[in-house]
mmCIF file of the N, C-alpha and C atoms, coordinates in Angstrom:
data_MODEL
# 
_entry.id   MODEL 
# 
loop_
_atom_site.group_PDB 
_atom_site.id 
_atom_site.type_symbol 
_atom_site.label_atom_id 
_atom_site.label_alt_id 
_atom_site.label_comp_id 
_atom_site.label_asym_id 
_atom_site.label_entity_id 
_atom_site.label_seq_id 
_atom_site.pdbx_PDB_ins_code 
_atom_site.Cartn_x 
_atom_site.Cartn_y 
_atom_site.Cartn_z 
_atom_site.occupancy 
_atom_site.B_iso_or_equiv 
_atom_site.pdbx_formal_charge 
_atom_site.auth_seq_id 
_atom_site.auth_comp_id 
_atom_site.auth_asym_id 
_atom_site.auth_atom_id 
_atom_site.pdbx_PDB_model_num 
ATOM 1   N N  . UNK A 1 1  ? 12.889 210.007 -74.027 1.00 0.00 ? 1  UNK A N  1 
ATOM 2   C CA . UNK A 1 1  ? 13.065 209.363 -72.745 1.00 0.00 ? 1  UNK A CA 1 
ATOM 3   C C  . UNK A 1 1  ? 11.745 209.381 -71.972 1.00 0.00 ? 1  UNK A C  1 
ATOM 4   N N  . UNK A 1 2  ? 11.669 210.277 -71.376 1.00 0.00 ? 2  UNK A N  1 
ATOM 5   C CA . UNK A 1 2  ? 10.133 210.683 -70.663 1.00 0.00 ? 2  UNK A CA 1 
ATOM 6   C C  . UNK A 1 2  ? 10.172 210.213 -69.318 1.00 0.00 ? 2  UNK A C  1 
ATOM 7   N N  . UNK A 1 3  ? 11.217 209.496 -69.023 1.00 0.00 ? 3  UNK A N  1 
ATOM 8   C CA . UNK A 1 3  ? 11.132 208.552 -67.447 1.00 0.00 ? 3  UNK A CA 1 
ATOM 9   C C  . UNK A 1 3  ? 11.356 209.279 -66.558 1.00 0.00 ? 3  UNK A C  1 
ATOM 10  N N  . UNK A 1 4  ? 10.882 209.426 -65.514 1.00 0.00 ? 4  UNK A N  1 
ATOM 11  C CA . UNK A 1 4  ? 11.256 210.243 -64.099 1.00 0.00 ? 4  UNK A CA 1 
ATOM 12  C C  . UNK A 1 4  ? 11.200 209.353 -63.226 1.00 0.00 ? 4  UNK A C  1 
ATOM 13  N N  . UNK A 1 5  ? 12.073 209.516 -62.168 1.00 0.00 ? 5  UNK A N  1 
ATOM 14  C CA . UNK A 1 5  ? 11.782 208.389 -60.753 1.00 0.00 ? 5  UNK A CA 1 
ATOM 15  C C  . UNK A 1 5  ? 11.910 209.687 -59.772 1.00 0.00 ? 5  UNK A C  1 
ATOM 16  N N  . UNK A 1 6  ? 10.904 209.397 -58.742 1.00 0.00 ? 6  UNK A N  1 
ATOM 17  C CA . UNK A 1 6  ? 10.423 210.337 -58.023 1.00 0.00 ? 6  UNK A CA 1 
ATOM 18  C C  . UNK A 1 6  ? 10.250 208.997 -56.817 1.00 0.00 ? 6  UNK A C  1 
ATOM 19  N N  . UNK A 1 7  ? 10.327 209.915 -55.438 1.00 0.00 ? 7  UNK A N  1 
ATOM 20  C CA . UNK A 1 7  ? 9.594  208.630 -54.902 1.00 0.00 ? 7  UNK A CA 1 
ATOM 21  C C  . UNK A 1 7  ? 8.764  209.626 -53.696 1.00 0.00 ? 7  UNK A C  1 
ATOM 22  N N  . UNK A 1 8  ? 8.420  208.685 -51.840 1.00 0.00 ? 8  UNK A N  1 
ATOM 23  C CA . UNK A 1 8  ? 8.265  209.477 -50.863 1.00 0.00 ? 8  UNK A CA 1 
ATOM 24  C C  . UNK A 1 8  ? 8.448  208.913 -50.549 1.00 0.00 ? 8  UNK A C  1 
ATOM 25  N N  . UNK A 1 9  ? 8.422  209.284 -49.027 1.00 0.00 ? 9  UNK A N  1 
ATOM 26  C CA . UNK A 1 9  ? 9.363  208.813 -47.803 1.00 0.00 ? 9  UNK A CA 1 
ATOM 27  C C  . UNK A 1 9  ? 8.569  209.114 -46.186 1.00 0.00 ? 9  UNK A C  1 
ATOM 28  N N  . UNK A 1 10 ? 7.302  208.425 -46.089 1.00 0.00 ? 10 UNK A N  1 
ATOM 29  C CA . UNK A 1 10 ? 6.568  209.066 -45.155 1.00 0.00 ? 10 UNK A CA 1 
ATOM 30  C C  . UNK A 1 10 ? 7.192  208.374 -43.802 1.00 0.00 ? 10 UNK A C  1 
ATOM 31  N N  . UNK A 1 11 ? 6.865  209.219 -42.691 1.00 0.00 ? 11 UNK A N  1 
ATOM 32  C CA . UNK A 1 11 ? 7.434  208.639 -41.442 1.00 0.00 ? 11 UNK A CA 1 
ATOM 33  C C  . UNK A 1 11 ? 6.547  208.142 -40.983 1.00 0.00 ? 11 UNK A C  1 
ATOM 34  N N  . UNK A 1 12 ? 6.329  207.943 -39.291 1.00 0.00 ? 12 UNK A N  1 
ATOM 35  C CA . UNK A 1 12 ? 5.422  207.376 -38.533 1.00 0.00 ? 12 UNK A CA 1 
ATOM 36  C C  . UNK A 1 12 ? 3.784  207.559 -38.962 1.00 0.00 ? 12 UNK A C  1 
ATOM 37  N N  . UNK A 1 13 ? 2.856  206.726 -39.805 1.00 0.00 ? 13 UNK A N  1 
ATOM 38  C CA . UNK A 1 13 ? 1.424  207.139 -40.032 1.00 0.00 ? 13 UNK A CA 1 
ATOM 39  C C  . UNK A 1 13 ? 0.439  206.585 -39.032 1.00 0.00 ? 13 UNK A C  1 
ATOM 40  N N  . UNK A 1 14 ? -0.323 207.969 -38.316 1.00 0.00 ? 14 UNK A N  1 
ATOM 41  C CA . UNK A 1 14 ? -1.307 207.239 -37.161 1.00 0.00 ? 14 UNK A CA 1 
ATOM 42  C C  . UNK A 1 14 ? -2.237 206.732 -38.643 1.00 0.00 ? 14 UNK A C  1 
ATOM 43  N N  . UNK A 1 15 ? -2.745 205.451 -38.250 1.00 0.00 ? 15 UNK A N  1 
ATOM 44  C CA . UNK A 1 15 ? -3.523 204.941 -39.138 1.00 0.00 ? 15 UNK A CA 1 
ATOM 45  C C  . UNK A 1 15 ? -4.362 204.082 -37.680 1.00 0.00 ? 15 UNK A C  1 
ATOM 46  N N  . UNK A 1 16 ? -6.074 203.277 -38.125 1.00 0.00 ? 16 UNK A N  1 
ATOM 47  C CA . UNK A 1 16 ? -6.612 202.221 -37.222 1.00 0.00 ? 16 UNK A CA 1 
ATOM 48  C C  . UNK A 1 16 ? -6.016 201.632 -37.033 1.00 0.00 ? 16 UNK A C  1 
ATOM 49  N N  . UNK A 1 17 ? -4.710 200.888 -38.030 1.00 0.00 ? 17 UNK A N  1 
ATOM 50  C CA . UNK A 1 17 ? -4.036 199.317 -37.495 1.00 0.00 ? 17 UNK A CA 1 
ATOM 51  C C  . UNK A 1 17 ? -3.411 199.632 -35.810 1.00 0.00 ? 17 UNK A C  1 
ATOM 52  N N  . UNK A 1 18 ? -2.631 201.173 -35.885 1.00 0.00 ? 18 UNK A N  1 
ATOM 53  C CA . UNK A 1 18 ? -1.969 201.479 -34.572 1.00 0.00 ? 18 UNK A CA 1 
ATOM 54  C C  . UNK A 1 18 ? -3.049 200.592 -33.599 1.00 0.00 ? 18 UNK A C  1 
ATOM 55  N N  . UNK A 1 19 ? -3.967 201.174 -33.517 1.00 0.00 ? 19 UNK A N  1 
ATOM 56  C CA . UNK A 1 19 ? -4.964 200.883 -32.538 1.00 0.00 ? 19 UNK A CA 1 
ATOM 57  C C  . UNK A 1 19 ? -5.474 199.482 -32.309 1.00 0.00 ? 19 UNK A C  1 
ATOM 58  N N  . UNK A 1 20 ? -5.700 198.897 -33.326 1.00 0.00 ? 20 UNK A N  1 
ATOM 59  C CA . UNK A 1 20 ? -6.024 197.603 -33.627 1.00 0.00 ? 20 UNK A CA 1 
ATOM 60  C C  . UNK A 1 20 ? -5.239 196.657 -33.360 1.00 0.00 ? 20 UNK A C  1 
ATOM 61  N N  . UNK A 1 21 ? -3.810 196.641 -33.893 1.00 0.00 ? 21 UNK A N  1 
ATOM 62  C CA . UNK A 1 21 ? -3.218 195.461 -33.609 1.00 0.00 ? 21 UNK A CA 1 
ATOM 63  C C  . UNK A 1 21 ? -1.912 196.297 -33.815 1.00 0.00 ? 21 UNK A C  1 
ATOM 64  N N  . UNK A 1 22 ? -1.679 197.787 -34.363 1.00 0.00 ? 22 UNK A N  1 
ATOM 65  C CA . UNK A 1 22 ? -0.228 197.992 -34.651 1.00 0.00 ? 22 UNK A CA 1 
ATOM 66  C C  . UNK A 1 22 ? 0.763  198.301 -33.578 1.00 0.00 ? 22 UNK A C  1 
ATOM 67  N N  . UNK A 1 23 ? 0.247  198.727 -32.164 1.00 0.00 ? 23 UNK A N  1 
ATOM 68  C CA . UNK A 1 23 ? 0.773  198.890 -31.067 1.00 0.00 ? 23 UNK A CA 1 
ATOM 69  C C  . UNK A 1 23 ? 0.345  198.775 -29.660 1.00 0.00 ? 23 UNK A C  1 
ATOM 70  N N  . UNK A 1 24 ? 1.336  198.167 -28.888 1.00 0.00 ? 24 UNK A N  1 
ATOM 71  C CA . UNK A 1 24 ? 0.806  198.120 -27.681 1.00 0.00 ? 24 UNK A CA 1 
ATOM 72  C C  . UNK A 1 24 ? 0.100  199.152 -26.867 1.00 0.00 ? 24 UNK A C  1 
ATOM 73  N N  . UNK A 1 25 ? -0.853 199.181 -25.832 1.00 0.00 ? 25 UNK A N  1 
ATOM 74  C CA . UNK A 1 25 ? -1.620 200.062 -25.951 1.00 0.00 ? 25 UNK A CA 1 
ATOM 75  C C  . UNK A 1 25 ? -0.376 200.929 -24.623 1.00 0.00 ? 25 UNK A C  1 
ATOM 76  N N  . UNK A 1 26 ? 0.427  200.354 -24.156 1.00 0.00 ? 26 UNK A N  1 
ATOM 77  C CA . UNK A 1 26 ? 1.271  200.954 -23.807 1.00 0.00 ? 26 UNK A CA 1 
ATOM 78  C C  . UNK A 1 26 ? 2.207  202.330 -24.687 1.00 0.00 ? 26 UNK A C  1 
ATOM 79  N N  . UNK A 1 27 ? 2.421  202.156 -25.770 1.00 0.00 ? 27 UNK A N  1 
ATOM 80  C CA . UNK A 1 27 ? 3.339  202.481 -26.591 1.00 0.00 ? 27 UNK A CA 1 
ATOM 81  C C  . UNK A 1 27 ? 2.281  203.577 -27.575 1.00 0.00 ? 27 UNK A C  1 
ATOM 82  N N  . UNK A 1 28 ? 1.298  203.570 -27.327 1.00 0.00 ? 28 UNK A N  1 
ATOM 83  C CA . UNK A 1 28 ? 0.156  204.881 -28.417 1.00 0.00 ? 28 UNK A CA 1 
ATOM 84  C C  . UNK A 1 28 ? 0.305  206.193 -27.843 1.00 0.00 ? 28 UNK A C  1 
ATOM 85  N N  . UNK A 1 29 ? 0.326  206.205 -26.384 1.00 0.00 ? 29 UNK A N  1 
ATOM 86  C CA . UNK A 1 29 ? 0.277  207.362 -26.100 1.00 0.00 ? 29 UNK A CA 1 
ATOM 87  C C  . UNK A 1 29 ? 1.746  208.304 -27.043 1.00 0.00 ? 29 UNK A C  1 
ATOM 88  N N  . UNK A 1 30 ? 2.790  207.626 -26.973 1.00 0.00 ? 30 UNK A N  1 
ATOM 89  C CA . UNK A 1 30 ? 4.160  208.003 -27.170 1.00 0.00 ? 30 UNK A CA 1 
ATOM 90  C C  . UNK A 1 30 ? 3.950  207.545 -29.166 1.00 0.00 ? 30 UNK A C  1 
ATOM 91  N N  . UNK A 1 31 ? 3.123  207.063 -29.495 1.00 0.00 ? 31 UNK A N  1 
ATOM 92  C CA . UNK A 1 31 ? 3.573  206.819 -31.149 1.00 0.00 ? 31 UNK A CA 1 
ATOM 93  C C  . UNK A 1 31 ? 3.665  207.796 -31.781 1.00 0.00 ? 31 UNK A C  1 
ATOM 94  N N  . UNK A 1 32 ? 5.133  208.376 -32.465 1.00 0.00 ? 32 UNK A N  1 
ATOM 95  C CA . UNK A 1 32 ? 5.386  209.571 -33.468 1.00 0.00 ? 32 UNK A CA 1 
ATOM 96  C C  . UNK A 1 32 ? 5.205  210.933 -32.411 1.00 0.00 ? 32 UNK A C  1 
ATOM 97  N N  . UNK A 1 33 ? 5.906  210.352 -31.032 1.00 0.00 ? 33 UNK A N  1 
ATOM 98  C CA . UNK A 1 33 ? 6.540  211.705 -30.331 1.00 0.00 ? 33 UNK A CA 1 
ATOM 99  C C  . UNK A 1 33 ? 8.142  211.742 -30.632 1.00 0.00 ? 33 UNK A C  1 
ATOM 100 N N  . UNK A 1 34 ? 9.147  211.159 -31.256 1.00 0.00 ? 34 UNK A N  1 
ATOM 101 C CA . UNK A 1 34 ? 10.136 210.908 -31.487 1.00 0.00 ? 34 UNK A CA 1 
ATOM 102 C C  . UNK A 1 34 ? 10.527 211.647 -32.812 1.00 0.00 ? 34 UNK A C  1 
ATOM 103 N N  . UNK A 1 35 ? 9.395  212.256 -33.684 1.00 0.00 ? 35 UNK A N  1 
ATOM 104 C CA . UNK A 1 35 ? 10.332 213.458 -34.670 1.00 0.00 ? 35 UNK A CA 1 
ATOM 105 C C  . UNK A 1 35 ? 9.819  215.232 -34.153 1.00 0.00 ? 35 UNK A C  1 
ATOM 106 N N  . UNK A 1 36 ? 10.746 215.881 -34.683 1.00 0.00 ? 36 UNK A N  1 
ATOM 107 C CA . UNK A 1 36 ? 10.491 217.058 -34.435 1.00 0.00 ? 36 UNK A CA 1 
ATOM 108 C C  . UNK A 1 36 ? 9.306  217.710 -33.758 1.00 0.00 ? 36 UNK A C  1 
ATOM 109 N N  . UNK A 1 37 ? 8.375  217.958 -35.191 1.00 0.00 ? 37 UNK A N  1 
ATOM 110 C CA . UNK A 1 37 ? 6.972  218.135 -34.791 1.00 0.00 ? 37 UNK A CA 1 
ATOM 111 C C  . UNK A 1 37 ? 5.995  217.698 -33.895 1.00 0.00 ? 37 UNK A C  1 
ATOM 112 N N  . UNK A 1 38 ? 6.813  216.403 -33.011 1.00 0.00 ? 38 UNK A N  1 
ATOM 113 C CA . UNK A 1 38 ? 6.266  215.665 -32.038 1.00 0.00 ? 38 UNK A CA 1 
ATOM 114 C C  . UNK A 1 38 ? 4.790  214.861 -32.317 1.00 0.00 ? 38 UNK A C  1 
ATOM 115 N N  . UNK A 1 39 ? 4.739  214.473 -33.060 1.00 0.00 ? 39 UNK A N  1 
ATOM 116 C CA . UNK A 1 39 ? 3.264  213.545 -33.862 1.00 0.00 ? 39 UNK A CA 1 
ATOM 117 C C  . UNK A 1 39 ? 3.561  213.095 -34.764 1.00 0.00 ? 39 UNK A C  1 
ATOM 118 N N  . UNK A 1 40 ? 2.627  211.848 -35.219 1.00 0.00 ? 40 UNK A N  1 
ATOM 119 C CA . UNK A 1 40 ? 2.855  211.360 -36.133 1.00 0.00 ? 40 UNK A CA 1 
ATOM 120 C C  . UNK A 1 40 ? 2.619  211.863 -37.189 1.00 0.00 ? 40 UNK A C  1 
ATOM 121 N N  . UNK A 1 41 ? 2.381  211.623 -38.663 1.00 0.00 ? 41 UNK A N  1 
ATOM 122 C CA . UNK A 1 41 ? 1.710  211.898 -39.956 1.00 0.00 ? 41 UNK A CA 1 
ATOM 123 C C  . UNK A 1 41 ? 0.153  211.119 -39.975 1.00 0.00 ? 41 UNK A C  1 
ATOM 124 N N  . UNK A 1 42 ? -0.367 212.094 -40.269 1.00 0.00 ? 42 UNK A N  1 
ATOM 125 C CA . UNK A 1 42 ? -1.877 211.669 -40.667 1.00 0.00 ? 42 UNK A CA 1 
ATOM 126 C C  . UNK A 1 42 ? -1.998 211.472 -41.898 1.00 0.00 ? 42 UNK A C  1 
ATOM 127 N N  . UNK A 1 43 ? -2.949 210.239 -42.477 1.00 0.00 ? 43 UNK A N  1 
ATOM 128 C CA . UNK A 1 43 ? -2.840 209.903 -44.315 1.00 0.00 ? 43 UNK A CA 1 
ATOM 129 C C  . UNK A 1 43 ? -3.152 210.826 -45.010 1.00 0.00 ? 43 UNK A C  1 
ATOM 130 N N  . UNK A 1 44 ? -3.750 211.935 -44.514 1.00 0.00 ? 44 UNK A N  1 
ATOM 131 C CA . UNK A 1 44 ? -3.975 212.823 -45.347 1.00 0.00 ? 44 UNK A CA 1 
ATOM 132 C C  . UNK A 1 44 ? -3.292 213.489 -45.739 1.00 0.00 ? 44 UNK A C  1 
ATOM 133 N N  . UNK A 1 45 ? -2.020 213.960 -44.644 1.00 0.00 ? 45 UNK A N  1 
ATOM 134 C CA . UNK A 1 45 ? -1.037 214.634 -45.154 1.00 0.00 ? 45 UNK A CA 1 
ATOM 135 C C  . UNK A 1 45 ? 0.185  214.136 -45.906 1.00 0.00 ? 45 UNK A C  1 
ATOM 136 N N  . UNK A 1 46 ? -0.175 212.914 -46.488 1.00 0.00 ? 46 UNK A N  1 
ATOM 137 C CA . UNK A 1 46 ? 0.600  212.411 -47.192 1.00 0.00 ? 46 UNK A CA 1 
ATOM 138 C C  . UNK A 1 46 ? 0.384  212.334 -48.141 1.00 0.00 ? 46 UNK A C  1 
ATOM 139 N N  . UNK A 1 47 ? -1.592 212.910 -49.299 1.00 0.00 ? 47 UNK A N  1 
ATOM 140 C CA . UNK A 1 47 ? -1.928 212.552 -50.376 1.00 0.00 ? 47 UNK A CA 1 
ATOM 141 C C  . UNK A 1 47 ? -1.495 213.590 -50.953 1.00 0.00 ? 47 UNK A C  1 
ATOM 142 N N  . UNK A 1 48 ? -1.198 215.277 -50.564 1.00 0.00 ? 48 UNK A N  1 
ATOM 143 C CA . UNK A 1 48 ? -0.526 215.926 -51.574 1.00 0.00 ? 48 UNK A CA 1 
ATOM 144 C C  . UNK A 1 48 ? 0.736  215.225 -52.323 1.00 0.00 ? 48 UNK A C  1 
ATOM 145 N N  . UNK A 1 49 ? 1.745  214.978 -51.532 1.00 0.00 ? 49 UNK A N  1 
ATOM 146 C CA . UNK A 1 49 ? 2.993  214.609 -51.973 1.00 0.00 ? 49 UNK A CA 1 
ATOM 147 C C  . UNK A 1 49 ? 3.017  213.874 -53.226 1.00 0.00 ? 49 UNK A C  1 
ATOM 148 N N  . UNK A 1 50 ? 2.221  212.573 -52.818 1.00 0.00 ? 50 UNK A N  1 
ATOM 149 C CA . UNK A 1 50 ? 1.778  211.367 -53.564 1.00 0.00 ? 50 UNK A CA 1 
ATOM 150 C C  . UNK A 1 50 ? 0.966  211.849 -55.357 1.00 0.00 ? 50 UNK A C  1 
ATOM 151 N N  . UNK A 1 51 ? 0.039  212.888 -55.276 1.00 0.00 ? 51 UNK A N  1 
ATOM 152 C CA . UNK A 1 51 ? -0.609 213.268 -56.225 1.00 0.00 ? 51 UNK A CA 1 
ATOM 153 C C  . UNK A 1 51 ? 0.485  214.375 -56.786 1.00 0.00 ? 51 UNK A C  1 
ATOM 154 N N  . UNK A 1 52 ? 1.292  215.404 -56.498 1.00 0.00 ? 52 UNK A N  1 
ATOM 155 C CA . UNK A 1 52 ? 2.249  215.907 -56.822 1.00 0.00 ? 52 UNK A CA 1 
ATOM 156 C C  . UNK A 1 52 ? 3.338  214.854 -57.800 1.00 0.00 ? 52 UNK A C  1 
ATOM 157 N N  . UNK A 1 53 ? 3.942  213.939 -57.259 1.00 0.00 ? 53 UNK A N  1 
ATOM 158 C CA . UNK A 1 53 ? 4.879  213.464 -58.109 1.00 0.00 ? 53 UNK A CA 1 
ATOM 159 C C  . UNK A 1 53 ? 4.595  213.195 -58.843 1.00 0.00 ? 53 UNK A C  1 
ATOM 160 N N  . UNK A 1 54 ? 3.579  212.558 -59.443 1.00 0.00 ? 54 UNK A N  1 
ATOM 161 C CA . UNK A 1 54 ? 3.269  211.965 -60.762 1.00 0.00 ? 54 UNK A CA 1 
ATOM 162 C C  . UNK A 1 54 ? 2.820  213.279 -61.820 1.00 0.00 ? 54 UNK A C  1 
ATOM 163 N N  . UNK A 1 55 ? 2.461  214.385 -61.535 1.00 0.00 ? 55 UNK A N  1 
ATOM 164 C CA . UNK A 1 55 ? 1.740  214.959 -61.916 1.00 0.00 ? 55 UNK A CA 1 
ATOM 165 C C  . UNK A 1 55 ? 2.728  215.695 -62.850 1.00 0.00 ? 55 UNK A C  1 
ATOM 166 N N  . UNK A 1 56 ? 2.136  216.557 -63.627 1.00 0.00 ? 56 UNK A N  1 
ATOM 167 C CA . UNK A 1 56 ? 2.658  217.482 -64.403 1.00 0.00 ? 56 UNK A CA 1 
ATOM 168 C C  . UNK A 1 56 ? 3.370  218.846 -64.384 1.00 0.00 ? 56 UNK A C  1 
ATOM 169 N N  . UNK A 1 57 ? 2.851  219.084 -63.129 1.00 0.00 ? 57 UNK A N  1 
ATOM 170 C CA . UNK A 1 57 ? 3.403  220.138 -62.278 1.00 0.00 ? 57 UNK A CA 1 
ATOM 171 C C  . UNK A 1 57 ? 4.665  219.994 -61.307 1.00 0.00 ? 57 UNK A C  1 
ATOM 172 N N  . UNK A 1 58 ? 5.012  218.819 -61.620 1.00 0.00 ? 58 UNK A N  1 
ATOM 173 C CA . UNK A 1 58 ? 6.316  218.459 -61.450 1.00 0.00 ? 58 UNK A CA 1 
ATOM 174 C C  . UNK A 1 58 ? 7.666  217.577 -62.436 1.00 0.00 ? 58 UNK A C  1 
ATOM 175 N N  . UNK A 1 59 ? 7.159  218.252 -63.855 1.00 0.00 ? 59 UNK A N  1 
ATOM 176 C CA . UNK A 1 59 ? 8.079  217.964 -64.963 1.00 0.00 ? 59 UNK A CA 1 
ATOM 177 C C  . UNK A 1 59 ? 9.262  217.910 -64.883 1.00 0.00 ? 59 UNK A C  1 
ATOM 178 N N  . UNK A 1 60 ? 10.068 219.228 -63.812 1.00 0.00 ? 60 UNK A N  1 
ATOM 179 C CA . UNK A 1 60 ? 10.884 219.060 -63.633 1.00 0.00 ? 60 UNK A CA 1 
ATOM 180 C C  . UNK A 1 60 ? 11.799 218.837 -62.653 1.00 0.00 ? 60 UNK A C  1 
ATOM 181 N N  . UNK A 1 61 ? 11.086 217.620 -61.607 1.00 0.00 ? 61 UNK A N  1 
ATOM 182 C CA . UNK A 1 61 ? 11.513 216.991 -60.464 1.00 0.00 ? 61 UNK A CA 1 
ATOM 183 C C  . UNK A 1 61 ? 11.804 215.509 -61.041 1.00 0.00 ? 61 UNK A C  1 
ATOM 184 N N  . UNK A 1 62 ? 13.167 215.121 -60.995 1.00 0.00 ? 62 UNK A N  1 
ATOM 185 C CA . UNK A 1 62 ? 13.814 214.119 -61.357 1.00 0.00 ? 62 UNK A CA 1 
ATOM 186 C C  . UNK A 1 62 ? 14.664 213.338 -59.638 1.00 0.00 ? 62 UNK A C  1 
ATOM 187 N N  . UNK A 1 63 ? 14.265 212.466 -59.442 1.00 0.00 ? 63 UNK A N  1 
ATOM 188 C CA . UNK A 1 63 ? 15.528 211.894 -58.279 1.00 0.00 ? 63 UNK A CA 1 
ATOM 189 C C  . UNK A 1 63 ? 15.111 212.668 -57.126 1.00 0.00 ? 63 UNK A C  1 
ATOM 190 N N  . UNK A 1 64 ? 13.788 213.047 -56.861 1.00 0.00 ? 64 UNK A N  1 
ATOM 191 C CA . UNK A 1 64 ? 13.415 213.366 -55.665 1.00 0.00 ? 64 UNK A CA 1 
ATOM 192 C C  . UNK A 1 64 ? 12.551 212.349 -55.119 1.00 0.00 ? 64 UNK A C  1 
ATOM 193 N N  . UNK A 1 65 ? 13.123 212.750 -53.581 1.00 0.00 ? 65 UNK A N  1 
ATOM 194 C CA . UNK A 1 65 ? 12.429 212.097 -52.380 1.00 0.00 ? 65 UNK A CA 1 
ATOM 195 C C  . UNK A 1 65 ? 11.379 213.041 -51.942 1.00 0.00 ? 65 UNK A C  1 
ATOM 196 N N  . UNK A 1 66 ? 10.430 213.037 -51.513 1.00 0.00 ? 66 UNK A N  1 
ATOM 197 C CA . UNK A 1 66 ? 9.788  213.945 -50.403 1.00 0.00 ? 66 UNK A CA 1 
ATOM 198 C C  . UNK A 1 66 ? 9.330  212.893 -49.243 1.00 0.00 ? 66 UNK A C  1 
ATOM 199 N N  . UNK A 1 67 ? 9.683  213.710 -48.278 1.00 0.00 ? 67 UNK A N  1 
ATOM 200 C CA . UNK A 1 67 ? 10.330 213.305 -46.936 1.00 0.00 ? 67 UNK A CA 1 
ATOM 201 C C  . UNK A 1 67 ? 8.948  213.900 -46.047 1.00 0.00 ? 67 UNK A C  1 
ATOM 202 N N  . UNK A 1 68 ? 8.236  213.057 -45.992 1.00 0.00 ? 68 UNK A N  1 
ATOM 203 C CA . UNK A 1 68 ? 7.068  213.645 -45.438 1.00 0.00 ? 68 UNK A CA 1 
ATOM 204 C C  . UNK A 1 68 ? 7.023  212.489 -43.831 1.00 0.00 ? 68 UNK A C  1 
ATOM 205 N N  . UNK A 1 69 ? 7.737  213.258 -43.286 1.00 0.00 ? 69 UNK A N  1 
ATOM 206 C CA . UNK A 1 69 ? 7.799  212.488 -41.888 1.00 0.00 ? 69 UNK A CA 1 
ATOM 207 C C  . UNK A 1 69 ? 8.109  213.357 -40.504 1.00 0.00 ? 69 UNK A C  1 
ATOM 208 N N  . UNK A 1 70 ? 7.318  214.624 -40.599 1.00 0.00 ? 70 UNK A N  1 
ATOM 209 C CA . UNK A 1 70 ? 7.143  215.140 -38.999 1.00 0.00 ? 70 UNK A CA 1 
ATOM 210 C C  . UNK A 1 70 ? 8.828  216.197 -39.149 1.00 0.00 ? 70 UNK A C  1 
ATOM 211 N N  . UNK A 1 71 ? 9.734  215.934 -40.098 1.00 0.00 ? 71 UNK A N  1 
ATOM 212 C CA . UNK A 1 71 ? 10.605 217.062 -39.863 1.00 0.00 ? 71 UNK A CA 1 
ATOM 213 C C  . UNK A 1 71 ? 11.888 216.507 -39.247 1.00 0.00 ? 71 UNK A C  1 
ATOM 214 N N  . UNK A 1 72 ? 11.994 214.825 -39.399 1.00 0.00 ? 72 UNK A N  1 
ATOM 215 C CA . UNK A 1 72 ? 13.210 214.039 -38.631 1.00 0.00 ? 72 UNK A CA 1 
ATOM 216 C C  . UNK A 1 72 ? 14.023 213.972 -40.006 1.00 0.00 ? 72 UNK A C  1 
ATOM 217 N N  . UNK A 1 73 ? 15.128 213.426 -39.265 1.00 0.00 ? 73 UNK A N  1 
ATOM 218 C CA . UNK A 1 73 ? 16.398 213.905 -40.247 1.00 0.00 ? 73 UNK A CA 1 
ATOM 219 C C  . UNK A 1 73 ? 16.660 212.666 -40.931 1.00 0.00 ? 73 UNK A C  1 
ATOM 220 N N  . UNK A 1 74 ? 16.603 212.305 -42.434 1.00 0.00 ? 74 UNK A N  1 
ATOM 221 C CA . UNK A 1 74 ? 16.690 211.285 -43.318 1.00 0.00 ? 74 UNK A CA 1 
ATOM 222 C C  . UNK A 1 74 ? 18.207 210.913 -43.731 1.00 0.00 ? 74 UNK A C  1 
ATOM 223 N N  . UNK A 1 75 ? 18.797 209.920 -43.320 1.00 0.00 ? 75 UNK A N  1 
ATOM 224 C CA . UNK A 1 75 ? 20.174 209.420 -44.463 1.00 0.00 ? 75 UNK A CA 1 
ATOM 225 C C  . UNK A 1 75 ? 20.163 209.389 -45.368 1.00 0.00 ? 75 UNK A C  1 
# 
C-alpha cells in the first residue's frame, strides 16, 4: 500500500497580502484576535507541521489533521 493522507489546517496567516490588499486597514489592528492565543499564525510556524507530515518520522500518522491555527476549536 504505502499511501498515507495526512493533511493541515492553518488558521488566520499574518502574511504582506494582509497589508497590501488582504485587509482593510481598519480591520489589521483586530486580524487573528478572534482565536485563543489572540494572534494570528506566522508562516513560519506553519513549516514544521508541513515538513513533519510527509516525512518519515511520521510513518505512523494516518488521517491526521494538524490544526495549526492559534488554539480555536475545529469541526
Amino acid at each position: 500500500m504505502g499511501i498515507r493522507v495526512n493533511a493541515g489546517a492553518p488558521g488566520l496567516i499574518w502574511t504582506p497580502v494582509q497589508v497590501s490588499d488582504g485587509q482593510s486597514t481598519e480591520a489589521l489592528p483586530e486580524f487573528g484576535h478572534n482565536v485563543p492565543l489572540g494572534r494570528a499564525v506566522q508562516p513560519v510556524e506553519l513549516a514544521p507541521a508541513y515538513v513533519l507530515l510527509p516525512s518519515a518520522e511520521s510513518s505512523h500518522a494516518v488521517g491526521e489533521t494538524l490544526n495549526v491555527n492559534g488554539g480555536k476549536a475545529t469541526p
